[in-house]
PyMOL CGO cylinders between C-alpha atoms (Angstrom):
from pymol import cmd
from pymol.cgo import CYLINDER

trace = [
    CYLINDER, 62.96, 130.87, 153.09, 64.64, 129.53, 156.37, 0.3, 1, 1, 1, 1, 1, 1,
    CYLINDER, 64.64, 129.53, 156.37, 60.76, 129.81, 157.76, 0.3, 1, 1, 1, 1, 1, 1,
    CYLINDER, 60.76, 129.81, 157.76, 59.43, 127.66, 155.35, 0.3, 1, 1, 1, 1, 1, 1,
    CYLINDER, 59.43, 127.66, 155.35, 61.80, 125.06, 156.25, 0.3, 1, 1, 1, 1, 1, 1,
    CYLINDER, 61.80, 125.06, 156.25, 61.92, 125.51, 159.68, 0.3, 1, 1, 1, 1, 1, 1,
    CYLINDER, 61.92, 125.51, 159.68, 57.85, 125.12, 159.42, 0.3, 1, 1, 1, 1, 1, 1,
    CYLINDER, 57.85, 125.12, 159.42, 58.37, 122.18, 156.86, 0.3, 1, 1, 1, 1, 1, 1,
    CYLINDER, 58.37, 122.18, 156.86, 60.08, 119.95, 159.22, 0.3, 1, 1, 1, 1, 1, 1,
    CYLINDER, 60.08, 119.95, 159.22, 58.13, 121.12, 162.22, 0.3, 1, 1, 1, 1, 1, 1,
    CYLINDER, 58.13, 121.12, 162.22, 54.81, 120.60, 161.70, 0.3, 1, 1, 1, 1, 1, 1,
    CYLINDER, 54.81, 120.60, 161.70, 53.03, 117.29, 161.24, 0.3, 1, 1, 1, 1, 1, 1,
    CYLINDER, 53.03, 117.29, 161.24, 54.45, 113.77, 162.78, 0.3, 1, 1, 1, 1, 1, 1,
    CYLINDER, 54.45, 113.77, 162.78, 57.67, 112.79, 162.28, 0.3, 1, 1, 1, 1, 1, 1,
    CYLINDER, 57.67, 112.79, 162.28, 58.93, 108.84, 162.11, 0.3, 1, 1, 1, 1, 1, 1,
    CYLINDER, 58.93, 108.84, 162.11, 62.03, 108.01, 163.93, 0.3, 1, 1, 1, 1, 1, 1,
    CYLINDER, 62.03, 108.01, 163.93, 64.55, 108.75, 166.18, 0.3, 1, 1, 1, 1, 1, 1,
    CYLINDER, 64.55, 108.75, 166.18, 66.98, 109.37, 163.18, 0.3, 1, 1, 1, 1, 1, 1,
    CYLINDER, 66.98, 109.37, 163.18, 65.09, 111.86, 161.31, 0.3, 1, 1, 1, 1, 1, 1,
    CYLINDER, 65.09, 111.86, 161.31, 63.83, 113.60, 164.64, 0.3, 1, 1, 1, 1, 1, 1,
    CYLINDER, 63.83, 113.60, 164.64, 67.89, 114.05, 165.28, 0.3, 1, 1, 1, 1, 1, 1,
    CYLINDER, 67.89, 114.05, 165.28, 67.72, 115.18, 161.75, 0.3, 1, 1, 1, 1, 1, 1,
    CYLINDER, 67.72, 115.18, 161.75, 65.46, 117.88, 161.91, 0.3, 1, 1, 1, 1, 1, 1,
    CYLINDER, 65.46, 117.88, 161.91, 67.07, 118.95, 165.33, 0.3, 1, 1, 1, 1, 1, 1,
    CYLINDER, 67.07, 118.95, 165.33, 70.37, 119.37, 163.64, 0.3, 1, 1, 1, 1, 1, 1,
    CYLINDER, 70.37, 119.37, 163.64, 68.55, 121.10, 160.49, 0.3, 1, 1, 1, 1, 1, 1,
    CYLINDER, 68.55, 121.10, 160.49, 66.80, 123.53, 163.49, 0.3, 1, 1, 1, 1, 1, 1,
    CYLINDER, 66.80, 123.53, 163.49, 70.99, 123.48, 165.25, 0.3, 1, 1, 1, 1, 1, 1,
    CYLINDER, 70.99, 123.48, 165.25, 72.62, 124.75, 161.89, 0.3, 1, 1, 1, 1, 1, 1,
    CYLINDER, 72.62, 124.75, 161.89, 69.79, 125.77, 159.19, 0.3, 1, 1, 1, 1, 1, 1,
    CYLINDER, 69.79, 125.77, 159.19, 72.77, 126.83, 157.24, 0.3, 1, 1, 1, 1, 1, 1,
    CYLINDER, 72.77, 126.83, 157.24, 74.51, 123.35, 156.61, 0.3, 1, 1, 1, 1, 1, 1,
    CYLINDER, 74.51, 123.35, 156.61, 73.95, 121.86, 153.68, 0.3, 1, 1, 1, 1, 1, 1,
    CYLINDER, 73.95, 121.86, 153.68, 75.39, 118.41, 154.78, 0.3, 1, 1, 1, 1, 1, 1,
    CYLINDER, 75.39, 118.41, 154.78, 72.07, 118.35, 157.32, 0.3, 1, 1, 1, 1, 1, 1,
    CYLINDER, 72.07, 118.35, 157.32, 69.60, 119.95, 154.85, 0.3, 1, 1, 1, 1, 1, 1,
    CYLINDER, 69.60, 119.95, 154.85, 70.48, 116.61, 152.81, 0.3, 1, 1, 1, 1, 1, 1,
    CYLINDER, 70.48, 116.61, 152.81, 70.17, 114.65, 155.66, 0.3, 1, 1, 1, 1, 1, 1,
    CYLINDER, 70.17, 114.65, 155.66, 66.96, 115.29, 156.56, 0.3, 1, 1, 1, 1, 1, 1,
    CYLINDER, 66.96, 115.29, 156.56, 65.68, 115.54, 152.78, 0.3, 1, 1, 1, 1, 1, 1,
    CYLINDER, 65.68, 115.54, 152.78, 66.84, 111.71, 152.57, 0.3, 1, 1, 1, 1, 1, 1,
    CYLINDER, 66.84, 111.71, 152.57, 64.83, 110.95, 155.50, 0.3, 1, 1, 1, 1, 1, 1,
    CYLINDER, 64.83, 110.95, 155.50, 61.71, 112.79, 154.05, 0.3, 1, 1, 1, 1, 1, 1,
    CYLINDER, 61.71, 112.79, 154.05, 61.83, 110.79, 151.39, 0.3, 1, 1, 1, 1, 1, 1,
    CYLINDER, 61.83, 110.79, 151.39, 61.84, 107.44, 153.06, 0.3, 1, 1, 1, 1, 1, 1,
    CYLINDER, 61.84, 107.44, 153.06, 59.29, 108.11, 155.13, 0.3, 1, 1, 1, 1, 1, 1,
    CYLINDER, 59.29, 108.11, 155.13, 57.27, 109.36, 152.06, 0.3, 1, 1, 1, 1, 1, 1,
    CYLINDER, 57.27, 109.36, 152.06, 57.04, 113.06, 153.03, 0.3, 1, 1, 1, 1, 1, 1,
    CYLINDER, 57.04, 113.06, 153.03, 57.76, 114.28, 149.63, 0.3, 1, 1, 1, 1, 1, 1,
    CYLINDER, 57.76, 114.28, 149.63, 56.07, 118.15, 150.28, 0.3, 1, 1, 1, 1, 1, 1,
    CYLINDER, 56.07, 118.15, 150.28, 58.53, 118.45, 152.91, 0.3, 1, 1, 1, 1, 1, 1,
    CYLINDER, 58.53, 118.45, 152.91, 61.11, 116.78, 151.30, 0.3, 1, 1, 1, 1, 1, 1,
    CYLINDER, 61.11, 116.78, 151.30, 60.96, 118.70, 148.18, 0.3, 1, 1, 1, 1, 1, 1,
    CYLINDER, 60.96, 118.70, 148.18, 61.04, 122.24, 150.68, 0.3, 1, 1, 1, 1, 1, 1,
    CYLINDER, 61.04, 122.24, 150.68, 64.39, 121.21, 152.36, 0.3, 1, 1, 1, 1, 1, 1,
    CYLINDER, 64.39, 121.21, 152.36, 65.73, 120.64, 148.88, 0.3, 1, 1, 1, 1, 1, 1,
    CYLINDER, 65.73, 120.64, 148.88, 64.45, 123.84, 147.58, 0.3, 1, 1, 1, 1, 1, 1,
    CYLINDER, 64.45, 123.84, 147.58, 66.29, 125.42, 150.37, 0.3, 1, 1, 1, 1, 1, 1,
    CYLINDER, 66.29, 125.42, 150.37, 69.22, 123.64, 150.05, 0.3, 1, 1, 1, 1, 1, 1,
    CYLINDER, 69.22, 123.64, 150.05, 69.58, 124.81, 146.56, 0.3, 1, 1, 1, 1, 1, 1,
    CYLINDER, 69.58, 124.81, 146.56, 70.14, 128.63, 148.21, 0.3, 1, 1, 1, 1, 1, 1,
    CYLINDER, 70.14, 128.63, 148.21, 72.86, 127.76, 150.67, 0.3, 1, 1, 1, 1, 1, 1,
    CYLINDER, 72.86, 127.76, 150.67, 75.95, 127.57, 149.42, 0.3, 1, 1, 1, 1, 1, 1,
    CYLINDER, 75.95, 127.57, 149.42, 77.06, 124.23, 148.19, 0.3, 1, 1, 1, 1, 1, 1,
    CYLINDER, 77.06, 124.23, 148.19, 79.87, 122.21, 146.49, 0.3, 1, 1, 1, 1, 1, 1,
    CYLINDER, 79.87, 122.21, 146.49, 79.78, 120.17, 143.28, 0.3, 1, 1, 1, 1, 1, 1,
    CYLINDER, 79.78, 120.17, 143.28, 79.16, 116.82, 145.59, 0.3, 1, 1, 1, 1, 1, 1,
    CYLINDER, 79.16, 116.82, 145.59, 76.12, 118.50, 147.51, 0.3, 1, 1, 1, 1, 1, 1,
    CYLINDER, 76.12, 118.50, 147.51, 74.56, 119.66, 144.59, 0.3, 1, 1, 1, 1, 1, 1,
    CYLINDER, 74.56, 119.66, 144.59, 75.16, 116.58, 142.56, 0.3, 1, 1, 1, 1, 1, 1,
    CYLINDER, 75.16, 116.58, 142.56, 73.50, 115.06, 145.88, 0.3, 1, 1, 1, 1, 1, 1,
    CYLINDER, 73.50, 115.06, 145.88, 70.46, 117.50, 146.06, 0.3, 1, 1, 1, 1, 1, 1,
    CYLINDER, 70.46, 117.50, 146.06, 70.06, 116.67, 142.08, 0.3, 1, 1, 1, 1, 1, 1,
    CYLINDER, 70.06, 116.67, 142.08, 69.62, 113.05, 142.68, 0.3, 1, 1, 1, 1, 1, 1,
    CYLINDER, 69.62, 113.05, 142.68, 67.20, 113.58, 145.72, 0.3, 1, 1, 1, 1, 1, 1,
    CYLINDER, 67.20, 113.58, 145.72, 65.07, 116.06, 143.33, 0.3, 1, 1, 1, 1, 1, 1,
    CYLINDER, 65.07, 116.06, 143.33, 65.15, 113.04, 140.46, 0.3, 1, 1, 1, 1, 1, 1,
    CYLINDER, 65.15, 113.04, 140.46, 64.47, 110.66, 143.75, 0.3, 1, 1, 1, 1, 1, 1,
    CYLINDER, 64.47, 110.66, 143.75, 61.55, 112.68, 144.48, 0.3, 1, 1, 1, 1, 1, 1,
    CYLINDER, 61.55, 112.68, 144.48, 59.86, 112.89, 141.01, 0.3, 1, 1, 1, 1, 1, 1,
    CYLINDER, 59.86, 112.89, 141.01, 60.06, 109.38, 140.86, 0.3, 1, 1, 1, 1, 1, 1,
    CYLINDER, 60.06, 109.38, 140.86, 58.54, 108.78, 143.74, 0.3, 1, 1, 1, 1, 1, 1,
    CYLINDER, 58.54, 108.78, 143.74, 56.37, 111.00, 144.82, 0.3, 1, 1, 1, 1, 1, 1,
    CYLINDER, 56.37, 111.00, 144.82, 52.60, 109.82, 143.43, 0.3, 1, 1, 1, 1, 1, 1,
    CYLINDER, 52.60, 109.82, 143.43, 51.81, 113.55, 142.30, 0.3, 1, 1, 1, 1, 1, 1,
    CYLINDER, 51.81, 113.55, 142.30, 54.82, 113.93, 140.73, 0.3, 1, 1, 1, 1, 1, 1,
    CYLINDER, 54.82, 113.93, 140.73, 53.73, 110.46, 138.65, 0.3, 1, 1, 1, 1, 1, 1,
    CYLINDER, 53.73, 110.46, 138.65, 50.25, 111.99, 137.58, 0.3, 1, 1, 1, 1, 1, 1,
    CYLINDER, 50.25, 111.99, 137.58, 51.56, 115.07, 136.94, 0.3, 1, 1, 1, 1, 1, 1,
    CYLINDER, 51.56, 115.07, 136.94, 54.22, 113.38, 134.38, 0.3, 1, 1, 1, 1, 1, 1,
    CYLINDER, 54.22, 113.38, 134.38, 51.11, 110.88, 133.38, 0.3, 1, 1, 1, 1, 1, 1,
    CYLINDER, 51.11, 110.88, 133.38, 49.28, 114.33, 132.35, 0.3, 1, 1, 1, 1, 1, 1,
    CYLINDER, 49.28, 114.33, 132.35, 52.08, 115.82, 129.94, 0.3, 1, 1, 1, 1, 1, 1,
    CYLINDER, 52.08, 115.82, 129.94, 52.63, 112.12, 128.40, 0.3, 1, 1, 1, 1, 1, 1,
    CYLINDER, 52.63, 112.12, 128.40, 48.53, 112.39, 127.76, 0.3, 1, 1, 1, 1, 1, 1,
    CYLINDER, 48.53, 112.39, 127.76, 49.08, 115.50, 126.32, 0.3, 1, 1, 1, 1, 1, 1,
    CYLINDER, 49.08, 115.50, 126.32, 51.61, 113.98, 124.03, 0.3, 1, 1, 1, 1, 1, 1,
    CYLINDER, 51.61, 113.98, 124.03, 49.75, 112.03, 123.50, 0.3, 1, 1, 1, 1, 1, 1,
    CYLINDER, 49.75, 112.03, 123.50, 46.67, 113.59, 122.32, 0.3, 1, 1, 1, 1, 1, 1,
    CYLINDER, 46.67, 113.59, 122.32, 49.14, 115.04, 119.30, 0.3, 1, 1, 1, 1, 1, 1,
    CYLINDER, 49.14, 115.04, 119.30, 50.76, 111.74, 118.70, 0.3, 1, 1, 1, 1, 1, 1,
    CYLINDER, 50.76, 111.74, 118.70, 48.49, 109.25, 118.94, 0.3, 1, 1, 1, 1, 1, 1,
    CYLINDER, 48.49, 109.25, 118.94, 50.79, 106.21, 117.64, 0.3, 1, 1, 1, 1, 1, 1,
    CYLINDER, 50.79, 106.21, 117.64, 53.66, 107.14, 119.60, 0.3, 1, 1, 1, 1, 1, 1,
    CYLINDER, 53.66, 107.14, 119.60, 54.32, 103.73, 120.98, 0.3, 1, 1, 1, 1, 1, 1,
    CYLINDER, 54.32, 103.73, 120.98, 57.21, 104.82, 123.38, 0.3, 1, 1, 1, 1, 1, 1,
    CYLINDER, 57.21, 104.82, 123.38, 54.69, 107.18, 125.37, 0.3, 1, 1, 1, 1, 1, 1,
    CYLINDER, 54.69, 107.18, 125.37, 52.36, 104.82, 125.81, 0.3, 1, 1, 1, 1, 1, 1,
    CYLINDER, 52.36, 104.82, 125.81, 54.98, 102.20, 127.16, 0.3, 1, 1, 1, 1, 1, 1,
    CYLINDER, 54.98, 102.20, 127.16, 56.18, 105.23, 129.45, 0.3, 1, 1, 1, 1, 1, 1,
    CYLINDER, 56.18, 105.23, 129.45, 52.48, 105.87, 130.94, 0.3, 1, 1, 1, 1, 1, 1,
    CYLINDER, 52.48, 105.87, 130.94, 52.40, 102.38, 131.89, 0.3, 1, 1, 1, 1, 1, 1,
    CYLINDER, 52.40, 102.38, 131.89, 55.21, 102.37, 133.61, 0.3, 1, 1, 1, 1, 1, 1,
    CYLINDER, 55.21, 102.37, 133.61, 54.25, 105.40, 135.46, 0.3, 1, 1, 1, 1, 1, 1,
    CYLINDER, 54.25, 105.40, 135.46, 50.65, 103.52, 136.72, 0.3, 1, 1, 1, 1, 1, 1,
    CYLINDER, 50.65, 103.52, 136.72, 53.01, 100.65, 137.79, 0.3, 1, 1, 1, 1, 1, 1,
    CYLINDER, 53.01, 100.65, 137.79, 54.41, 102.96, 139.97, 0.3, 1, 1, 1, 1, 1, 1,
    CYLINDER, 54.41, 102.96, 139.97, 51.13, 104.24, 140.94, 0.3, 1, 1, 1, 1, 1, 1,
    CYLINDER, 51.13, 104.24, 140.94, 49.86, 100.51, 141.21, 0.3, 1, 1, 1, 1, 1, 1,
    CYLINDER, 49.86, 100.51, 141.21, 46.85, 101.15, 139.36, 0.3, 1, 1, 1, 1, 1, 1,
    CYLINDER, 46.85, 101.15, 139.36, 47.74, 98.08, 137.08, 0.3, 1, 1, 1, 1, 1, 1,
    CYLINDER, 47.74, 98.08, 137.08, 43.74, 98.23, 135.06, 0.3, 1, 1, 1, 1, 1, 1,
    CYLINDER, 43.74, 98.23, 135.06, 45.43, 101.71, 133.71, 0.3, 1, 1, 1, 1, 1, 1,
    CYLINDER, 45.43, 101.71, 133.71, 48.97, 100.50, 132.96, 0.3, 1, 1, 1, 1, 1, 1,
    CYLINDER, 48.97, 100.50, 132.96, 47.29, 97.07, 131.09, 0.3, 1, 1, 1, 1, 1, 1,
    CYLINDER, 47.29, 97.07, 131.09, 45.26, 99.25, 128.69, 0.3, 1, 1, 1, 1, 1, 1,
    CYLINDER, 45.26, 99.25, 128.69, 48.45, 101.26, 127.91, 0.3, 1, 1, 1, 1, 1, 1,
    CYLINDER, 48.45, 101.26, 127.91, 50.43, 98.93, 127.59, 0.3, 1, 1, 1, 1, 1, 1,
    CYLINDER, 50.43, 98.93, 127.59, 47.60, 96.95, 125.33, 0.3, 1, 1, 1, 1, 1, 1,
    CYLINDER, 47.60, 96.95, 125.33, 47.88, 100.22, 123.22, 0.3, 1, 1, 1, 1, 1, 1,
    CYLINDER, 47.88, 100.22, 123.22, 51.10, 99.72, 122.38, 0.3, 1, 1, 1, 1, 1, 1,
    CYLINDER, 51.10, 99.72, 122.38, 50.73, 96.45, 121.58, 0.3, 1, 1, 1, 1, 1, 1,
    CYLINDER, 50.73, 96.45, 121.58, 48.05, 97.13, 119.05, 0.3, 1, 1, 1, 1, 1, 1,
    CYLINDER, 48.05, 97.13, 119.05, 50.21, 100.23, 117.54, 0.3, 1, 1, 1, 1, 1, 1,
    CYLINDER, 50.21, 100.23, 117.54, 53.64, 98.04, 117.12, 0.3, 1, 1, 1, 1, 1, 1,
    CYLINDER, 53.64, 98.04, 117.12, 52.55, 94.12, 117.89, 0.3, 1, 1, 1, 1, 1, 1,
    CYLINDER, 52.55, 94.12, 117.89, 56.51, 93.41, 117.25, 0.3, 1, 1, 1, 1, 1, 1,
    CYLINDER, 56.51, 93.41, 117.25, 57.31, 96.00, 120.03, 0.3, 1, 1, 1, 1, 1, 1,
    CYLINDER, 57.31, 96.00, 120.03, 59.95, 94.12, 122.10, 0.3, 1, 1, 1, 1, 1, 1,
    CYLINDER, 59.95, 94.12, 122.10, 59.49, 96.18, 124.85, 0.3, 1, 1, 1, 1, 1, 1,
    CYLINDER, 59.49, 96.18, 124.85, 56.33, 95.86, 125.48, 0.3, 1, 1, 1, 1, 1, 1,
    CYLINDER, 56.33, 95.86, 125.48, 55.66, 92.06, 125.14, 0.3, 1, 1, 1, 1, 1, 1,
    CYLINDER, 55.66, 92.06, 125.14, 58.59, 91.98, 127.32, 0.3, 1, 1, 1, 1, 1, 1,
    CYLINDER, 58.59, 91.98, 127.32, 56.59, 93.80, 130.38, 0.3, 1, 1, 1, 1, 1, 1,
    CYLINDER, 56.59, 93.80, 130.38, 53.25, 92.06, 128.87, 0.3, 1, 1, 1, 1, 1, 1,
    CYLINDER, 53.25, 92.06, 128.87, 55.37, 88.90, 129.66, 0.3, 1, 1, 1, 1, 1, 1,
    CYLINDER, 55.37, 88.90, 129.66, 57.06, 89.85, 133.08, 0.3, 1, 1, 1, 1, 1, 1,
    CYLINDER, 57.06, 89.85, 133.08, 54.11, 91.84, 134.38, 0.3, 1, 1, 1, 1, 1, 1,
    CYLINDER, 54.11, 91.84, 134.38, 51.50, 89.83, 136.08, 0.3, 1, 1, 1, 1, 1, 1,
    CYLINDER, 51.50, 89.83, 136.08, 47.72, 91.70, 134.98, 0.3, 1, 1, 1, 1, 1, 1,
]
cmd.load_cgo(trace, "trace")
């Protein structure tokens, strides 16, 4: 596993002095956890999220305290928010969901959301327009309809 990451924050172009120091310290102790977060923050700014996700994956296998692995869990949720494949890959199983519970108002509020983040707002408006249609008093909804410039 240590390969992986080693490859993971070796290869392609990195942004900044601070996550070049980063990986150097990462490539200094591979062991430290403390560093492995480091550089999985950094990842994640810079939009790396492959990479990112790999340092967390082998952070999870060093040995860690409650703090660091309350930290790693909020980079993970960090990254599936974030991270545009993550998004379709949540749009997918909400489709899915979808495709068994067609008036499910919620889901179709929770797609849009996730095409916001994708800014593909033509997607998100017919969603959201869905839910409209299935619950027209759907607070919610009119709320983002209202807020949301389409």
């Amino acid at each position: 596993m240590l390969a992986v990451v080693v490859t993971a924050i070796t290869i392609g172009s990195t942004t900044g002095v601070k996550q070049s120091e980063a990986q150097a310290e990462v490539l200094r102790n591979p062991y430290g956890v403390e560093n492995n977060l480091r550089l999985a923050e950094m990842l994640l700014a810079s939009r790396q999220f492959e990479k990112a996700e790999r340092v967390l994956e082998y952070a999870l296998g060093l040995p860690y305290n409650f703090a660091q692995l309350t930290q790693i869990n909020e980079l993970k949720e960090t990254l599936v928010k974030t991270d545009p494949i993550q998004i379709k890959q949540q749009i997918t199983a909400w489709d899915k969901i979808l495709e068994n519970e067609p008036n499910y108002r919620d889901a179709y509020l929770t797609v849009t959301l996730l095409y916001l983040k994708l800014n593909n707002k033509s997607k998100a408006r017919e969603y959201l327009q869905k839910a409209v249609e299935i619950d027209p008093n759907y607070q919610a909804a009119l709320d983002l309809e209202k807020f949301t410039l389409f």
